[in-house]
C-alpha positions in Angstrom: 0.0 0.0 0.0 2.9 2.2 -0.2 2.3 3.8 -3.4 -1.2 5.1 -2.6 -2.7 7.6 -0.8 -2.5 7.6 3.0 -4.6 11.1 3.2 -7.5 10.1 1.4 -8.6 6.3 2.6 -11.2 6.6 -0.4 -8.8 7.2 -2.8 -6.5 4.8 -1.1 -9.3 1.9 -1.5 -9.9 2.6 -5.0 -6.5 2.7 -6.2 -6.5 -0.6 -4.4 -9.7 -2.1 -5.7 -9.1 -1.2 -9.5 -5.0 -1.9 -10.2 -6.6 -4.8 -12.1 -8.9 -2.9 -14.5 -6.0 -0.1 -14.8 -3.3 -3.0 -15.7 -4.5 -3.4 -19.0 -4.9 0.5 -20.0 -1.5 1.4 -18.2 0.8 2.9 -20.4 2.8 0.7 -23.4 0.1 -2.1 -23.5 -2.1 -0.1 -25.8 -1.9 -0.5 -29.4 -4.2 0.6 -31.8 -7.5 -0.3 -30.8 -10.2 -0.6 -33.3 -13.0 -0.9 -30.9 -12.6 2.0 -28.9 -12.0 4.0 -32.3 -15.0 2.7 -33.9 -17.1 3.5 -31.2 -15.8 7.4 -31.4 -15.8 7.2 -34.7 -20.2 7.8 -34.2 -19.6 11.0 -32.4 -18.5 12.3 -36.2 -21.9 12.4 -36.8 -23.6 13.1 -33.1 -21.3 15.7 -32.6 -21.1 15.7 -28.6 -19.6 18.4 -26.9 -16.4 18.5 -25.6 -17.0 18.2 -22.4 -19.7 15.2 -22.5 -17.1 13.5 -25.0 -14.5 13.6 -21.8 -17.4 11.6 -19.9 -18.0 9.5 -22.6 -14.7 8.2 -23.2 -14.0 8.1 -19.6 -16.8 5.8 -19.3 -16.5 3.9 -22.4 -12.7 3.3 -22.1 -13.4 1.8 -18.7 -16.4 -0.5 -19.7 -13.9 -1.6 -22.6 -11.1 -2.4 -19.7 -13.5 -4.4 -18.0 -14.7 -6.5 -20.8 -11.1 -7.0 -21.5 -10.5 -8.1 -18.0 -13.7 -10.1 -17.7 -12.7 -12.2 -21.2 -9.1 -12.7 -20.0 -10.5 -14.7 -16.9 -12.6 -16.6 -19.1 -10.3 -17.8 -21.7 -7.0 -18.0 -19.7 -5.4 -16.0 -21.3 -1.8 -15.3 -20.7 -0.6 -12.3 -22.6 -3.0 -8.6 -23.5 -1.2 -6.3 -24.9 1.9 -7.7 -25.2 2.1 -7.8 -21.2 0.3 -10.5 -18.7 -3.4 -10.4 -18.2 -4.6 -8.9 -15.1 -5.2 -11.9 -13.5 -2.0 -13.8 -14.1 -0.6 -10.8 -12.3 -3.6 -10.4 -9.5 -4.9 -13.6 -9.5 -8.4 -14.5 -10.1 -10.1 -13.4 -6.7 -8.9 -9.6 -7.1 -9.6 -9.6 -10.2 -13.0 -10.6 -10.2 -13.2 -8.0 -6.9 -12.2 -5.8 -9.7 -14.5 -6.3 -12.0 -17.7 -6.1 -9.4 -16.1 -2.8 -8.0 -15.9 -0.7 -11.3 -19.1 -2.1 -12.8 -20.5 -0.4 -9.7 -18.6 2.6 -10.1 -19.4 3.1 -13.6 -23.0 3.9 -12.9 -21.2 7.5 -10.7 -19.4 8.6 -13.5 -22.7 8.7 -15.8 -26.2 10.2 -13.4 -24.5 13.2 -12.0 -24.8 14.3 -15.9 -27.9 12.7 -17.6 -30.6 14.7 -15.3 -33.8 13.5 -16.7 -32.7 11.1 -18.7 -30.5 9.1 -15.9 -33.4 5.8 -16.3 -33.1 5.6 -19.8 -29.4 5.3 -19.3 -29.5 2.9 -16.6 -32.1 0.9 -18.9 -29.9 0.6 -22.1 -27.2 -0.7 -19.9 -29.0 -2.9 -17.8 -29.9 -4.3 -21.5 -26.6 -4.3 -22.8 -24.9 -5.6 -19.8 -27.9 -8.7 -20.5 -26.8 -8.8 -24.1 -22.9 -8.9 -24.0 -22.7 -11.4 -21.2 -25.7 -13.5 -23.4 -23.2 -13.5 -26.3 -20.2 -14.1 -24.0 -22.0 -17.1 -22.4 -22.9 -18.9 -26.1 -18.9 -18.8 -27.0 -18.3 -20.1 -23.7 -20.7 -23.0 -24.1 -20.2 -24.0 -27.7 -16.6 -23.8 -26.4 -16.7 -26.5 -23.3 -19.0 -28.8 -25.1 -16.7 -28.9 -27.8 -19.5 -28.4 -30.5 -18.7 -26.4 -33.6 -21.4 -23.3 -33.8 -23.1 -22.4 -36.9 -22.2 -19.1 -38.7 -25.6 -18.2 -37.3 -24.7 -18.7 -33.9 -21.4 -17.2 -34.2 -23.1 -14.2 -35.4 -25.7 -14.4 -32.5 -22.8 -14.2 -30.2 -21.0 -10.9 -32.0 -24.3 -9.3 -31.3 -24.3 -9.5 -28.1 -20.6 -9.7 -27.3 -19.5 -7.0 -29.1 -22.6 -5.2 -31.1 -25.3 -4.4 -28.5 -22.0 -2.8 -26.1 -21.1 0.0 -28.8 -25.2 0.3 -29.4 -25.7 1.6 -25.8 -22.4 3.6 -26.2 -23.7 5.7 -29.6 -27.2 6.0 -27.2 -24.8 7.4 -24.6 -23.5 9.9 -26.8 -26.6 10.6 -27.7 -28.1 11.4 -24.5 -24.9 13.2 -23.6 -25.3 15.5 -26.6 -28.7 16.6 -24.9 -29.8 17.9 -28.8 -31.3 15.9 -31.7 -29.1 14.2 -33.6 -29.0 12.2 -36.7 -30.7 9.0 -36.4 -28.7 6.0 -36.5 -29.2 2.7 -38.8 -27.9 -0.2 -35.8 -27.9 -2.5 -38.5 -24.5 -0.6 -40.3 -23.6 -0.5 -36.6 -24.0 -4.1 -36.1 -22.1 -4.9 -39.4 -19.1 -3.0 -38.7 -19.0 -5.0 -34.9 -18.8 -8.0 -36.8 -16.7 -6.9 -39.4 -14.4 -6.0 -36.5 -14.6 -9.2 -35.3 -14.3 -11.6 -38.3 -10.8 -9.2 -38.5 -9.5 -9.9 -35.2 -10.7 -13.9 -35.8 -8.5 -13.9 -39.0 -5.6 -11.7 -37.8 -4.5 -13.9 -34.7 -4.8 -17.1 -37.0 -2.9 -15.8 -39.9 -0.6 -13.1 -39.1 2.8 -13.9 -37.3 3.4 -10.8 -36.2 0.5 -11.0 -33.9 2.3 -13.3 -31.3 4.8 -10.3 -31.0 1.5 -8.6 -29.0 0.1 -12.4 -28.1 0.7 -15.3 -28.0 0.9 -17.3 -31.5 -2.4 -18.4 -32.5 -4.0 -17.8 -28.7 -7.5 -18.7 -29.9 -6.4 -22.4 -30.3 -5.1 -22.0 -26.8 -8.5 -20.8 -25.8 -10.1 -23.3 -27.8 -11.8 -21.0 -29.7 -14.5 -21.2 -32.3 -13.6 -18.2 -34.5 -14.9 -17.1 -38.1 -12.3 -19.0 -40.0 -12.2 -22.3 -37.5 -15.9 -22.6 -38.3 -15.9 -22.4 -42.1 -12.8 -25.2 -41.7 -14.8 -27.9 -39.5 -18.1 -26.9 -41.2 -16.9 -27.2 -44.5 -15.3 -30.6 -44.3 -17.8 -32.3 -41.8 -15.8 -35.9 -41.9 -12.3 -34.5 -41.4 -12.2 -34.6 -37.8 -8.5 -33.4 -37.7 -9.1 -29.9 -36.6 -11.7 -30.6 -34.1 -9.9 -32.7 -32.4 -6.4 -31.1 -32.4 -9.1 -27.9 -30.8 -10.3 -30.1 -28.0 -7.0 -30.2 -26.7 -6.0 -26.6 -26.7 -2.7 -27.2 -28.4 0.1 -24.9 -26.6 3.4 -26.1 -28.6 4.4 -24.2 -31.8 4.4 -27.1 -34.0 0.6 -28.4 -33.3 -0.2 -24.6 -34.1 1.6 -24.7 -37.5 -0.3 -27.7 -38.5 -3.8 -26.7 -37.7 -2.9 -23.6 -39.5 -1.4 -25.0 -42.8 -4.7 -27.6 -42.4 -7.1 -24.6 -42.5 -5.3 -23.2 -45.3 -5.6 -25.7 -47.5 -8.8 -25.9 -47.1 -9.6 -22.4 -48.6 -10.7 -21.1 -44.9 -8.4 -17.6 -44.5 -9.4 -17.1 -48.5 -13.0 -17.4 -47.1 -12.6 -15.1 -44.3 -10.8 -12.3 -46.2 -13.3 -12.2 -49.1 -15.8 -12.5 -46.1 -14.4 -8.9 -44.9 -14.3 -7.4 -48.5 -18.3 -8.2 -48.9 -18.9 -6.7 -45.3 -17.0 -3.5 -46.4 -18.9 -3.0 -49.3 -22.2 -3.8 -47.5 -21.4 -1.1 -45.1 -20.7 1.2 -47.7 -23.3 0.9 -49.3 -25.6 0.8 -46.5 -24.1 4.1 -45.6 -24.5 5.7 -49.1 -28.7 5.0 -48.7 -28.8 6.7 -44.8 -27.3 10.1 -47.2 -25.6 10.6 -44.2 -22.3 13.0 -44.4 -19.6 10.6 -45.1 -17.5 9.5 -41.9 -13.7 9.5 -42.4 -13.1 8.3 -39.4 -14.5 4.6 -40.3 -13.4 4.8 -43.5 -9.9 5.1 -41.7 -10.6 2.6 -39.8 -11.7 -0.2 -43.6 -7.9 1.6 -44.5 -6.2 0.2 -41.6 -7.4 -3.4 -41.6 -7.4 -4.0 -45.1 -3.2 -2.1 -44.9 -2.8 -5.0 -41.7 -4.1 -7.3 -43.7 -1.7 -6.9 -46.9 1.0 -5.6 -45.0 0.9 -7.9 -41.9 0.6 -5.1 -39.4 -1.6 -6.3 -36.4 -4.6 -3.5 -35.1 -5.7 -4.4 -31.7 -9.7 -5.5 -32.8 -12.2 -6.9 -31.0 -11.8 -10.4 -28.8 
């Protein structure tokens, strides 16, 4: 307890409470993260003041920490961010502490500012808190009973994982803006969440540079049904090769190798990638019919993924 701060016992006990949400912002384990840029990337079109942006990304950059946190504890994973997970370096118990602690302290940062409107907040993320740990639960489930999902299912499980959480966030921004502003087509929303996603899926299968920030091919650690791992089983229903190499979580390098070069042969990362091109175009167009003012800000964001992807550079995404 040396480092906190004995005049303020508050301040002391938060400091305390929340070194393992704080771990994974600290500074040098963030790259470039795509989530937290797409979901600022709205406010280009809201246009939120200044001051209701600083709460905004206060909140929302927490939220994302604890997500990050909660699916690091769940998947056992090692490395975030090219440093250990909060729990290796915690453990699990104040960790979890953690977790409870700044959910409950999120809810402080938002009322003081929403007046009125301070129920609707708390409804949208009572919902979204129902959502993401709905989608978070399905991936854990197809995961232990070793059943390959559908591309249904996995799409089910974006939705709430990672969809419905930047949903609430562009209502936050929203209410925060206390003005009308333009209204927003969730289903572009909802594409570019699982455009995000099918990226990050690809990226930690098929790029080596990724194990410089990760380790190698973590999702087969995690035993992990990602976008491309699903169009390899489901696509060759009586090779059981990669199914069963999965069940086993395969740590050593040269397992790794071999379920990738598998799931290259069998067309899977060709799959994925053209998968990501037909999303980008959808969004476009989607985009072009709301005759909204075109947002450079996600267009940056299609230039960056498509530049890691010919180029090998690795974008922090969505897990």
């Amino acid at each position: 307890m040396a480092a906190t701060n004995k005049s303020d016992p508050q301040s002391q006990e938060e400091e305390i409470l929340a070194r393992p949400i704080k771990h994974v912002s600290q500074p040098g384990s963030e790259t470039l993260n795509l989530w937290k840029r797409s979901i600022h990337s709205y406010n280009f079109w809201i246009k939120c003041p200044k001051d209701a942006q600083k709460i905004f990304a206060d909140f929302s950059d927490t939220a994302y920490d604890i997500f990050i946190v909660v699916d690091d504890l769940e998947d056992e994973t090692k490395l975030r961010r090219g440093i250990s997970s909060a729990h290796e370096v915690y453990g699990v118990p104040l960790t979890v502490q953690a977790v409870v602690y700044m959910a409950c302290k999120l809810s402080h940062i938002l009322t003081p500012h929403l007046e009125k409107m301070k129920h609707v907040a708390v409804d949208h993320f009572i919902q979204m808190g129902i959502q993401s740990f709905t989608g978070q639960g399905l991936e854990i489930y197809f995961r232990d009973i070793q059943e390959c999902p559908t591309f249904d299912d996995y799409r089910t499980i974006v939705r709430g994982k990672s969809s419905h959480p930047v949903m609430w966030g562009i209502q936050l921004l929203k209410l925060l803006a206390k003005k009308e502003t333009t209204e927003f087509n969730f289903d572009v929303v909802d594409k570019l969440c699982y455009f995000l996603q099918i990226y990050n899926d690809y990226i930690n299968l098929h790029n080596t540079k990724y194990a410089t920030v990760r380790v190698f091919c973590d999702d087969l650690d995690e035993g992990k049904f990602s976008y491309p791992i699903i169009h390899a089983i489901r696509s060759h229903p009586n090779d059981r090769r990669l199914l069963d190499l999965l069940k086993k979580r395969p740590l050593d390098m040269e397992t790794k190798k071999l379920f990738v070069n598998i799931m290259e042969s069998f067309g899977s990362f060709e799959y994925t990638r053209n998968a990501l091109e037909d999303l980008k175009n959808e969004i476009r167009a989607d985009l072009e019919k709301t005759e909204v003012e075109k947002n450079p800000l996600i267009e940056r964001i299609f230039h960056d993924v498509f530049s890691s992807l010919d180029n090998e550079i690795y974008f922090d995404g969505c897990d």
